[in-house]
C-alpha positions, 0 to 999 in steps of 0.5 A: 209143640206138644200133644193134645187129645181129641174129645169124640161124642159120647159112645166114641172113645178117643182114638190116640193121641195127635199132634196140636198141629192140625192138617187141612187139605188145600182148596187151591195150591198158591192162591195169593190174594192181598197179602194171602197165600197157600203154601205147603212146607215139609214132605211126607207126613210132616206136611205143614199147610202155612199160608201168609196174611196182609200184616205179617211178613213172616210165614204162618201155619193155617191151624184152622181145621176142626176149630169153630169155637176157640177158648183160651185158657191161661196156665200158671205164673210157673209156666209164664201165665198169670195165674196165680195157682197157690192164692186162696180162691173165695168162696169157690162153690159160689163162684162155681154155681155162677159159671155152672148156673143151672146147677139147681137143675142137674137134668139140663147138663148132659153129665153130673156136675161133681165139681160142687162135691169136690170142691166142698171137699177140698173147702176144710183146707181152703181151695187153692185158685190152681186147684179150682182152675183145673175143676173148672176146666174138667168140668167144662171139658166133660160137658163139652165132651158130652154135649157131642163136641170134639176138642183140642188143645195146643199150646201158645208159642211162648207157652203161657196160654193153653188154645182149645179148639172146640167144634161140632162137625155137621156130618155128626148126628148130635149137632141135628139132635142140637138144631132140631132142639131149637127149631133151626131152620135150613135152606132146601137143597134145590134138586131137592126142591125141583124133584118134589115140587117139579118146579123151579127155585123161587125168585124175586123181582131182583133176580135173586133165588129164594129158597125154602127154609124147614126146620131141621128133624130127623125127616127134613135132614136129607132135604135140607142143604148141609151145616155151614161154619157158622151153623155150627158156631151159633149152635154150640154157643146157644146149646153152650151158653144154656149151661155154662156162662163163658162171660162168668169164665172170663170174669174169673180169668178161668179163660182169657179170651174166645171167639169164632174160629178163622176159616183160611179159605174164606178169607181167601175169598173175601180178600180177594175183591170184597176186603182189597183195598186195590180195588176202592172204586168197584161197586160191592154186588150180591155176591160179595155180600153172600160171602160176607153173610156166611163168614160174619153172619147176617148182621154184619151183611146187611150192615153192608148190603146197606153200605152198598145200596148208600154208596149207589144211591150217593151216586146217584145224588152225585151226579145231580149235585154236580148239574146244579154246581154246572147250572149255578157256575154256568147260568150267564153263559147259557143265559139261564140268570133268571133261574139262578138263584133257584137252581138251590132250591129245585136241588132240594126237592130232588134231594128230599125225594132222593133221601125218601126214596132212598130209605123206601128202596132200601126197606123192601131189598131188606125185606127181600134179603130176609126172605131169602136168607131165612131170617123172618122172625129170627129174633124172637126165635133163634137170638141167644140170651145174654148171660147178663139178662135178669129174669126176676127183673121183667115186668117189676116196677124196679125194671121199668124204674132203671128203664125210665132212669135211662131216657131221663138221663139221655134227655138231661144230657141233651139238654145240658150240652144245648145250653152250654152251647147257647150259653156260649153264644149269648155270653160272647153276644154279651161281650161284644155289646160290651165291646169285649171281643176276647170270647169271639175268637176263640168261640168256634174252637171252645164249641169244637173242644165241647162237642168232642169231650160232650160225644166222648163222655157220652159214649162212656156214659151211654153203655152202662146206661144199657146195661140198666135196661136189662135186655134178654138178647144182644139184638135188642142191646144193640138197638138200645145202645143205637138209639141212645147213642144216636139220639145225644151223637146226632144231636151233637153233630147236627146242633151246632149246624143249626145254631149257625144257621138259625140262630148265629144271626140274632144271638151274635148281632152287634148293636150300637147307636148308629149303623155306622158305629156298627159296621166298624165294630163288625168289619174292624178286625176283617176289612170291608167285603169285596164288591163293596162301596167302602172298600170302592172309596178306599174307606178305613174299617178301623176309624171310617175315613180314607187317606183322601179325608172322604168320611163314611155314610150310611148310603156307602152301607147299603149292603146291609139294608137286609141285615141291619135292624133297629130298636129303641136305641140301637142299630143292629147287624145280624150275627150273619153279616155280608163277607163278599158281594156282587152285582146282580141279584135279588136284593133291593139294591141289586146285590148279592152278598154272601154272608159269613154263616154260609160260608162257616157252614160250607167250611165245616161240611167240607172239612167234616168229609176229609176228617172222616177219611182221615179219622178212617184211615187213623182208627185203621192204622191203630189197631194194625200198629198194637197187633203188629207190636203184639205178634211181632213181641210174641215172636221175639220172645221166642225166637233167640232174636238179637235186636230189640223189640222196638226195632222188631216192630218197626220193621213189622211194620215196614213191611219187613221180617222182624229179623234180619237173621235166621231165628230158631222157635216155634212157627206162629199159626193163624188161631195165635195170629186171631187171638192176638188181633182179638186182643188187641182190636176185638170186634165190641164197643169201645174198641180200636176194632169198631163195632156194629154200632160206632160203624153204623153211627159214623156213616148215619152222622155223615148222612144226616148232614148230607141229607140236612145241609147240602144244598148249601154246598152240592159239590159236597155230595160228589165228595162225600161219594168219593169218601164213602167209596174209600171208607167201605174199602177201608172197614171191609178190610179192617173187618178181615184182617184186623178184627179177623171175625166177630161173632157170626149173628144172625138179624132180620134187617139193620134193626133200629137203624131203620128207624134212625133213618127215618128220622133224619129223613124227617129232620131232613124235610125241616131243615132243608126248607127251613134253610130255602126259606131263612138262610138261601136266596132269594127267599131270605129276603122276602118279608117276615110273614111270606117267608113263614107262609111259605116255610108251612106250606112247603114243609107241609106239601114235601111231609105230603110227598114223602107220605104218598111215596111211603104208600106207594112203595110197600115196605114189603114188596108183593114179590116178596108176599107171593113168594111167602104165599107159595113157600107156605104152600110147598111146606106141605108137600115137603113136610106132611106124610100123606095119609094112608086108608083107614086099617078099619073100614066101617060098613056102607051097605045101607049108603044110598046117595044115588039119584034113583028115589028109594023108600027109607026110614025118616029118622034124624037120630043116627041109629041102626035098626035095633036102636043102637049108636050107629058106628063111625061111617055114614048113613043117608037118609031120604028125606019127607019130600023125597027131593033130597037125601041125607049123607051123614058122617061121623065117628065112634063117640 
């Protein structure tokens, strides 16, 4: 398909020509891992190395050697691109000066930036965008040429879109110039380490070995272990993005798209336990999570590695929420019915230590997980600038101004949803005074509807909220989209929860002049409850008589002695009324009744969980169908196929080649197969791909209502293991093949996820005794002042609990700190040269510090005999007693 040439570091000249149809050795001959494999076409020297991947059907050459960055670059309309090459580019020098934005200071580019000269003239005539496009692109190449990179170029396979592979391999002594420039740090080799120290590597209280990290230089690189992939990509991007800004190329159309480089072997490798979806009940260990952190990076591993410790931990809580539903269901037969209604309450404080423990445990494997990957102030020191960060912002009263402007809108909006939401239920309170019960039933789906739209504006809305904070790096992006997103998303999902639990009861209580005219104003449309003496005496919910002439009294509703209140005029049945009841219990008729919030509650738990697989499943499906249909109508374009595109998809998605017959065209390869999913479902918020953030905040919304609401329905737990166990499989596999890889960031920990953790374990403390004491039995039925005596005393003795648990488990174990203490130490040895003789050695003639007493002048002053400065060495002096001498040490001046 064409030829490209290859850019050596300067110095190097280019050798030939060669074909954009790289050739990689294989790793392993017919590897296949879910929908992988390595195969070699061809003979002689035209070996093609193709390979399969899960969403094709067809064969695809693996192009992926000497490729760790790659540009796209749109050709002309002519050549079926997008660019329209003969329009008038506006003000093109200031376009310029905005991909080239250093240009003010031409000593940070390696080569002299002509493009400005030859612009300006060319500007008399006007610039057509073609002829500024190929100025760009020269120039970038140039820089890039100079910068040490090797680059190539090939063609799409309809020829509308030029690929630019660009790399730095780590065997060239310009990417440890790059690295030592910015003070990377790398792993110590370990013979290296046991040759100089004569010890072992470290290794933590896990297990897990640590080793020593240095900063590369020149006497460091042959201790140091050699540059992986993402190294290489971190460093091109950082020593790139200081002079070009590649978002500003994508804004002007100069490129249409880039992103890291696949790597075929790797992917190998992750497919084949960590991303199958064949295997969804295996637990993830370490070593899956080490692969992931050398293909996506530290930020996406401890995204993981937290995802892994959850699923353990939900584990855990299953097996205990599922002794509390076999002691609750079980109690008679083992004559345990004295401890039944408290079986609730004994799970919550197992829950709470669980959702303490769990964030505390966690903590301290992050801090050993930093350790070990060296990422211990990575932030401050390696993260990269974004392009959109406005220094002249920091420190301005105009920054903090937008920055201010950002939390007062978050807390307008939260308080707006929180009263339309009240507002609903005290105007349906209203209507059904009114007996008007048009709004009740529809209520609960008016409530989904605005939660739904409130969660989707807000996800719009809280980007560009962001963006008005002005943040150097994408970390710290990322944790403000965090929390804004977290604060309004949380509180939307939580909200309604609590309105039910709490609030449902006084503000859609039904009140009349009588308990009777109550009653059958609540049970009309539904019928008396099971267990019940109305529905005994076969008594009419609708007019409160039976066949039989037997009128209803309030002595046939003594079910609701303990929801009913009275006011001057009324009788009123809380909005959280009996739906069923039995004999036995803690109430002073000796029933026990479950009342309809309860049971709506538990409703929307368990619906909550089932919806979440399904909406994984869905958002998977999606973005594999729009990559399918792009390959698939890429190929068809190209191919001479006789049927039409919708039938080529469908049979793609099938499973199936896209054609029945042997079609002609060129071969698609794995970077076109990246690039497509890259447009289609890029890794990035607010796409079909997720992204760290909407990934992190689903799973964190899920554990707030297990970590909040689950004692109402323990059972809830074990499905909610069961869900999560088919969700990690599900992202693992989406991360693979259908974003294929994001950038490779580097982290410290999941960052300010942390601290939303924190938080729902702080909620989760009040709203799981708030629930024992107003909503569970049998402490909902003790008297009003008991019952808020012990909600303060119990919030207060867990909050006291979760603190000394905090106390006693370090966010940084001691393991960690020893090690850290002994790293610090075997730097030394590894780093500093020891020190040599001095080349000039002073004269210590007059030096006596023996233990025989000798006669000796007295003086203090550091003179010699003839009253000159003594030079650099030392002189003793015996002092008037005689008992001691003086050694004193200095130097010349």
């Amino acid at each position: 398909r064409g030829s490209s040439i290859v850019f050596f570091p300067v110095g190097k000249a280019p050798v030939s020509l060669i074909s954009s149809l790289a050739h990689s050795p294989m790793s392993s001959d017919g590897d296949s891992y879910d929908g992988y494999s390595n195969i070699d076409r061809g003979g002689g020297c035209d070996i093609r190395r193709m390979g399969t991947v899960p969403l094709l059907a067809e064969e695809i050459q693996i192009d992926d050697d000497g490729a760790s960055v790659v540009f796209i670059f749109p050709r002309d309309e002519e050549a079926g691109g997008e660019i329209d090459a003969e329009a008038e580019k506006d003000d093109p020098q200031a376009a310029a000066r905005n991909i080239f934005f250093m240009w003010d200071n031409p000593a940070f580019y390696p080569v002299r930036l002509t493009i400005f000269d030859e612009l300006e003239a060319l500007e008399e005539e006007g610039v057509p965008e073609g002829e500024y496009q190929d100025l760009v692109r020269k120039m970038f190449l140039a820089i890039l040429q100079a910068g040490g990179c090797t680059a190539s170029s090939s063609s799409s396979i309809d020829n509308d879109e030029v690929f630019l592979k660009v790399a730095m391999p780590g065997t060239e002594a310009r990417l440890g110039e790059i690295a030592e420039h910015y003070r990377y740090r790398m792993p110590v080799r370990d013979e290296v380490w046991v040759e100089t120290t004569g010890r072992q590597p470290f290794e933590n209280d896990e297990g897990l070995s640590v080793p020593v990290y240095l900063e590369y230089n020149k006497d460091t690189a042959h201790m140091v272990q050699d540059f992986r992939q993402i190294d290489e990509i971190r460093l091109i991007m950082k020593w790139l993005s200081e002079r070009v800004n590649v978002e500003e190329m994508l804004k002007q159309k100069v490129i249409v798209r880039m992103f890291p480089a696949c790597h075929y072997n790797q992917m190998l490798e992750l497919a084949a336990e960590w991303a199958s979806l064949r295997r969804p009940h295996l637990a993830a260990n370490y070593d899956d999570v080490e692969h992931v952190r050398d293909y996506f990076g530290e930020h996406i591993a401890f995204f993981f590695l937290w995802f892994a410790s959850y699923k353990k931990g939900l584990a855990l809580l299953g097996m205990a929420s599922f002794v509390a539903w076999i002691a609750k269901h079980f109690t008679s037969a083992l004559d345990l019915t004295v401890i039944k209604p408290w079986i609730p309450d004994i799970f919550v404080i197992y829950l709470v230590l669980w959702v303490v423990g769990f964030n505390e445990l966690f903590k301290r494997k992050s801090a050993r997980f930093r350790q070990k990957w060296g990422m211990k102030d990575w932030d401050s020191q390696q993260a990269r600038t974004l392009p959109s960060f406005d220094r002249k912002l920091e420190g301005t009263n105009a920054g903090d101004f937008w920055r201010m402007m950002a939390q007062v809108v978050t807390g307008i909006y939260i308080t707006t949803f929180a009263v339309a939401i009240l507002g609903i239920a005290i105007i349906n309170g209203e209507m059904r005074m009114n007996d008007d019960m048009r709004l009740a039933a529809v209520q609960p789906y008016i409530v989904s509807v605005l939660m739904k739209v409130c969660s989707f504006v807000w996800s719009k809305v809280a980007f560009n909220i962001v963006k008005w904070e002005n943040h150097r790096t994408m970390q710290r992006f990322d944790d403000s989209l965090a929390w804004t997103l977290a604060s309004v998303k949380l509180f939307v999902a939580i909200f309604p929860f609590v309105q039910l639990a709490f609030l449902e009861p006084s503000l859609n209580e039904t009140c009349k002049a009588s308990l009777i005219h109550a009653a059958l104003e609540v049970y009309s449309a539904t019928g008396w409850p099971v267990g019940t003496m109305p529905l005994t005496l076969g008594i009419s919910a609708l007019n409160g008589t039976s066949t039989d002439g037997t009128n209803l009294t309030e002595s046939d509703l003594s079910f609701l002695e303990e929801y009913t209140s009275t006011t001057d005029k009324n009788v009123c049945i809380s909005g959280c009324y009996p739906i069923s009841c039995h004999q036995g219990g803690s109430q002073k008729n000796g029933l026990t009744c479950r009342d309809i919030c309860a049971n709506n509650l538990e409703t929307q738990l368990m619906t909550y969980y089932g919806l979440q697989v399904v909406s994984a499943v869905v958002f998977l499906l999606i973005p594999i169908v729009l990559t399918k249909a792009a390959v698939v109508t890429e190929m068809v374009k190209v191919s001479g196929h006789p049927g039409s595109t919708f039938v080529a998809v469908l049979r793609s998605l099938a499973g199936l080649p896209f054609s029945s017959v042997k079609t002609t065209g060129g071969t698609y390869s794995l970077l076109q197969y990246q690039a497509k999913c890259n447009g289609s479902s890029p890794y990035e918020y607010g796409s079909w791909g997720g992204s760290f953030v909407e990934d992190f905040l689903d799973i964190a919304i899920g554990y707030s209502l297990i970590a909040c609401f689950s004692q109402l329905k323990p059972m809830m737990v074990a499905i909610g293991t069961v869900s999560y166990f088919i969700i990690y499989r599900i992202l693992a596999y989406r991360m693979l093949n259908v974003t294929c890889r994001p950038w490779p960031s580097g982290s410290e920990n999941i960052g300010v996820w942390q601290e939303i953790m924190d938080s729902i374990a702080t909620i989760a403390v009040t709203c799981n005794v708030a629930l024992s004491t107003f909503v569970m039995e049998p402490i909902k039925h003790w008297p009003l002042e008991t019952k808020f005596l012990f909600f303060i005393l119990a919030e207060k003795g867990l909050f006291s609990l979760r603190s000394l648990i905090c106390a006693m488990l370090k966010d940084q174990p001691d393991d960690v700190t020893r090690i850290y203490d002994q790293i610090d130490e075997s730097e030394k040895v590894l780093t500093i040269p020891p020190l040599v003789a001095s080349p000039k050695a002073h004269d210590f003639s007059r030096v006596n510090i023996g233990l025989a007493a000798y006669l000796s002048e007295t003086s203090d002053d550091a003179s010699d005999a003839d009253g000159k400065p003594m030079e650099s060495g030392g002189r003793s002096v015996q002092s008037n007693s005689a008992r001691n001498v003086y050694l004193k040490v200095g130097r010349e001046g």
